[in-house]
Phi, psi and omega in degrees: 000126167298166191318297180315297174303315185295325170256028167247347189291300207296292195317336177300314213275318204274343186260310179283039153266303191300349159283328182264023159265289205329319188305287173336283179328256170010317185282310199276294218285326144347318177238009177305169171270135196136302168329140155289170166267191154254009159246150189256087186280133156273112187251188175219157214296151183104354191268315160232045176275001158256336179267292167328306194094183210280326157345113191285276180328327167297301200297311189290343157294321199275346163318301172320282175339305169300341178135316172312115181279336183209148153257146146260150188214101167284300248256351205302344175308314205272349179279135157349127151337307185269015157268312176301326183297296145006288183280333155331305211267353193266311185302303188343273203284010173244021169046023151291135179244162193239135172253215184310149163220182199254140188300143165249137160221032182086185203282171183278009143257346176303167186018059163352126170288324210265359171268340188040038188262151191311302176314314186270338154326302235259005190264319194278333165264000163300311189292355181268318159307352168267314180316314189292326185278335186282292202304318189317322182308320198246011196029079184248145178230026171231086173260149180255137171266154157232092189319330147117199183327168160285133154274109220280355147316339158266170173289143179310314195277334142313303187323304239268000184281314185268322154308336181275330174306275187313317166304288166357292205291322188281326183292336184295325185288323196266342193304321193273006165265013181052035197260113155273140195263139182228122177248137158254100189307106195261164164227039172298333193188140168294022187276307184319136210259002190239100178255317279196155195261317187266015165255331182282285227284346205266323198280322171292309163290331149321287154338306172076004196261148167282338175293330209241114167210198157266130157272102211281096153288141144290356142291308152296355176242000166316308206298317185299338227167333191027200187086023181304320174296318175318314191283342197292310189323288192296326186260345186357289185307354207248002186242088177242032152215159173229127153230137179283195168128170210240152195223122002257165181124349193060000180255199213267144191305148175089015173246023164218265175219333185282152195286354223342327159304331179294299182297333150279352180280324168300313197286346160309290211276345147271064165037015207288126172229029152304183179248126177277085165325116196285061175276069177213155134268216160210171212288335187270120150264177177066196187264036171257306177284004181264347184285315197285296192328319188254357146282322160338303204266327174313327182284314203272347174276030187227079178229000000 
């Protein structure tokens, strides 16, 4: 090799090192601990309670420490006033948010949206009144509806009819509160009548409400349907929440078959700037497993 040739090699060599240091760097103050992420993952109590301890509020600082931005609390209806008021005051003041909690209307198959019985309306718009008086506390602008069982004695399109009727009647309590009800299509059991990304997206446009949107989790629709980016891609507009978990197992990305870097690396990149919900468990216990739970998300928030 000439002289010349030899010291254009080397100069090369030398710049894409120093690039590929700068890159190392970036990555590592990216994933120090402590760093916010670039997606806003939420987790919820219990997540980290061998090291916090059972304290809902102990637990939502040291969440903050970590890095963490948002919480979820499904059960938060069912807390004291003044534990919510609290916690309302704790997100406050670490600029935290709070995402989802669950409408109580009975288990996620109770009182049928899709029966179009008086009774079971009327369980459902006390809990969307009551969800309001909840989110004020906590300043929350997510609630989740499960519309409930299939009645399987009607015709789908009736069911699918009564259901739209009643969301309708629920989006009127949240609309002048700038609350949105986001349903979610599950796959614990085929009882349920809201399974499908494009039947929630088909249910949603029918509503018509900014108050009515989707809870898209990726754990339920790997089982239902997989085809995620595809499917997120076609209802996009109709999707104003994300919650995760890894299938199978329910636990945390990367103990399972979804790519979850892939997938955030899209929801970064269709601008999505919501809270993605840690709705798993976890593969670990104690703080050994709280340790893999924030290496996990360090891996797949690092695309």
């Amino acid at each position: 090799m000439k002289r010349a040739d030899f010291i254009k090699s080397g100069a090369a060599f030398i710049g894409s090192t120093a690039i590929l240091g700068d890159e190392i760097m970036a990555a590592t103050k990216q994933n120090k601990e402590g760093a916010t992420f670039q997606l806003d993952y939420a987790p919820h109590q219990g997540m980290f309670s061998a090291t916090a301890g059972k304290n809902f509020v102990d637990e939502i600082k040291y969440m903050h420490e970590l890095g963490f931005r948002s919480i979820e609390d499904n059960g938060l209806p069912t807390r004291p006033v003044e534990e919510q008021v609290k916690v309302g005051e704790t997100l406050a003041k670490l600029g935290m948010r709070m995402g989802v909690f669950v409408v109580p209307k009975g288990g996620n198959g109770a009182n049928t949206l899709a029966a179009g019985k008086q009774e079971h309306i009327d369980v459902f718009l006390n809990g969307c009144k009551q969800s309001v008086e909840v989110a004020k506390r906590v300043n929350a602008k997510w609630v989740t509806v499960v519309p409930g069982n299939y009645q399987r004695n009607l015709p789908i399109g009736v069911q699918t009819a009564n259901v739209i009727e009643g969301l309708k009647r629920g989006a009127e309590i949240f609309e002048p509160h700038g609350i949105t009800m986001v349903l979610e299509p599950l796959s614990d059991t085929p009882d349920l009548f809201l399974r499908y990304t494009d039947q929630t997206y088909e249910i949603c446009k029918a509503v018509g409400s900014p108050s009515c949107k989707i809870l898209y989790d990726a754990y339920h629709q790997q089982k239902n349907e997989g085809n995620l980016i595809n499917l997120m891609n076609m209802c996009w507009s109709e999707i104003a929440y994300i919650q995760v978990g890894d299938n199978p197992g329910r636990k945390e990305p990367t103990t399972g078959e979804i790519n979850y870097k892939n997938v955030f690396k899209w929801l970064k990149e269709k601008g999505y700037t919501g809270v993605v919900g840690m709705e798993h468990g976890m593969s670990k216990s104690g703080v050994e497993g709280e340790k893999a739970l924030v290496n996990a998300y360090r891996e797949v928030d690092n695309f």
